[in-house]
matplotlib code that plots the C-alpha trace (Angstrom):
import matplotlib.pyplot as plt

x = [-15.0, -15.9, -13.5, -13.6, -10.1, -8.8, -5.8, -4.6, -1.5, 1.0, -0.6, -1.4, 1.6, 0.3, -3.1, -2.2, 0.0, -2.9, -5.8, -3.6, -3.0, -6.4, -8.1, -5.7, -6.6, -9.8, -11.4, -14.0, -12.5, -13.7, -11.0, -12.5, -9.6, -7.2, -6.5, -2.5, 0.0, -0.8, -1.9, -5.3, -6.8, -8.2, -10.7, -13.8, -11.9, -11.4, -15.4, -16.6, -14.9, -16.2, -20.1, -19.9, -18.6, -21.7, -24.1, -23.5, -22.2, -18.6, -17.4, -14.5, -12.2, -9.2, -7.8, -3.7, -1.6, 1.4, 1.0, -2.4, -3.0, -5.2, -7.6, -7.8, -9.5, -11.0, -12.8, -13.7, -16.0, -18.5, -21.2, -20.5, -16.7, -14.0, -11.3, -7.8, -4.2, -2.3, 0.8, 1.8, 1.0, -0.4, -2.2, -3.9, -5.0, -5.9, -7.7, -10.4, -10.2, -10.9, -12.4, -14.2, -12.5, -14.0, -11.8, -7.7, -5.8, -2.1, 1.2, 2.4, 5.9, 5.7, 4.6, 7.3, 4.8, 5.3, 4.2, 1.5, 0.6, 0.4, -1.2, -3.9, -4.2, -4.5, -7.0, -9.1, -8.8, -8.8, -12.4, -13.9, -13.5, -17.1, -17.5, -16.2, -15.7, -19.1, -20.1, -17.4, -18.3, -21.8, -20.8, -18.7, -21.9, -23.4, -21.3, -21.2, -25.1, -24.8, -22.5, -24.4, -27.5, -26.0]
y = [5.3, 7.9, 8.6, 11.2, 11.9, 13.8, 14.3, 16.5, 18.8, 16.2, 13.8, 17.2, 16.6, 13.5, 14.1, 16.6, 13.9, 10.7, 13.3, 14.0, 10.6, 9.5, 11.9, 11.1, 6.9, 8.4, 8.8, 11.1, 12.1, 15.1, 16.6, 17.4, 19.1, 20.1, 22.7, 23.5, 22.8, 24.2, 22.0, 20.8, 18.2, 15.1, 13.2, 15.7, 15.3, 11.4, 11.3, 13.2, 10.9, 8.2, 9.8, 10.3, 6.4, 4.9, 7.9, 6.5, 9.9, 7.6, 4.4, 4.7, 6.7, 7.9, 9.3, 10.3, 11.2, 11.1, 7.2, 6.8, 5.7, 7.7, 8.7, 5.3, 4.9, 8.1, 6.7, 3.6, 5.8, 6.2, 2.9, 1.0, 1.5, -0.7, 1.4, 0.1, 1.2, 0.2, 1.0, -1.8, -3.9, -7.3, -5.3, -3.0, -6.4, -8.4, -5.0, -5.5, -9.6, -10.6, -7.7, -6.0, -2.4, 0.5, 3.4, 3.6, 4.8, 5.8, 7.1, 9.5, 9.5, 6.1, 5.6, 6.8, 8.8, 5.7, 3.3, 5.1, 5.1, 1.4, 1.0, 2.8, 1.3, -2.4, -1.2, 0.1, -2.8, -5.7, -7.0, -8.8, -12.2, -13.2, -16.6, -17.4, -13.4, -12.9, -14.1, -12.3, -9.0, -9.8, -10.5, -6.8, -5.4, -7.0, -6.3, -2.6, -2.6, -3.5, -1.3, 1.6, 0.8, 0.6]
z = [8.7, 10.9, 13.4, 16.3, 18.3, 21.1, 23.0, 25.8, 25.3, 25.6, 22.4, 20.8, 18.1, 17.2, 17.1, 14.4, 12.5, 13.0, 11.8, 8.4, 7.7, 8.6, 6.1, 3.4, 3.7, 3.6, 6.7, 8.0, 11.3, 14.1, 16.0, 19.8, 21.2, 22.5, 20.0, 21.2, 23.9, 26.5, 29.6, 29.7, 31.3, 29.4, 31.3, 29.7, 26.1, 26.2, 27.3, 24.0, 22.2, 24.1, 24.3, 20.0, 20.0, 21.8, 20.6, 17.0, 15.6, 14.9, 14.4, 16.7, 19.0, 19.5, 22.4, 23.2, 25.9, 27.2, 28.3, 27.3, 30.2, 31.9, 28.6, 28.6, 31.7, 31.4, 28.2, 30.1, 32.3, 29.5, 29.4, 26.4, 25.6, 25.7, 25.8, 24.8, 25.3, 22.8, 22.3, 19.9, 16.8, 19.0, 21.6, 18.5, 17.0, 20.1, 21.3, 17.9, 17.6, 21.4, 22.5, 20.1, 21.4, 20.0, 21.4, 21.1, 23.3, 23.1, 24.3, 22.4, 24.8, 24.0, 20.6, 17.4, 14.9, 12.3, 14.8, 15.5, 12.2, 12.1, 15.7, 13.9, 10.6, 12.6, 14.6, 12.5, 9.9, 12.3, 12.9, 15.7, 16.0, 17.6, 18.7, 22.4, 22.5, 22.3, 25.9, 27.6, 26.1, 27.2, 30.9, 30.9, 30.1, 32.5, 35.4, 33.5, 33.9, 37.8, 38.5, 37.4, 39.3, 42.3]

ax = plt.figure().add_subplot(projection="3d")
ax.plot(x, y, z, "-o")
ax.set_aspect("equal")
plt.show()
């Protein structure tokens, strides 16, 4: 899977540990910064990873922070992702299964580094479920699509 990732300074750490154990499972993964501690801010970070999501150049996202919060939302911004913070198993799972989320999102003040290990790998292995799902995601596009012409 191709997976592109970003964090700001405080998911830096954890960033470093996801990209290792992503490209020993295997992974094809693109690390977009931030490159060390020091502050930075992540709204311009968590929206490359968003823009190479819906541009096709990956599969999925990942973006850390300290809560995730806010590179959640940040990722949000970009049309056509559905941005998820999760900072547990049922969340990670629900996130894929109901609605088909194709950026991460998490805490890394929050999340232990084995956790996040296995936020990640039930993510990434969880597939969508479809059926009823399918209409909802259709009307968040919609209302995505009307909110951008207006």
């Amino acid at each position: 899977m191709r997976i592109a990732i970003g964090a700001d300074h405080a998911g830096f750490e954890l960033k470093t540990l996801l990209i290792a154990h992503l490209e020993r499972a295997g992974h094809a993964v693109t690390d977009v910064g931030t490159f060390g501690t020091d502050r930075c801010d992540y709204p311009p970070i968590c929206a490359t990873v968003a823009r190479s999501v819906v541009g096709g150049s990956h599969d999925v996202g990942i973006v850390l922070g300290g809560s995730g919060q806010g590179e959640q939302i940040a990722a949000n911004k970009v049309h056509g992702v559905r941005a998820a913070l999760c900072n547990d198993l049922y969340t990670a799972r629900m996130a894929r299964e109901h609605n088909d989320a194709n950026v991460l999102s998490m805490g890394a003040r929050i999340v232990a580094d084995g956790l996040a290990y296995e936020i990640v790998e039930v993510f990434l292995s969880t597939p969508f479920e479809g059926d009823r799902h399918v209409a909802r995601l259709a009307q968040i596009a919609t209302i995505e699509k009307e909110e951008c012409a207006q």
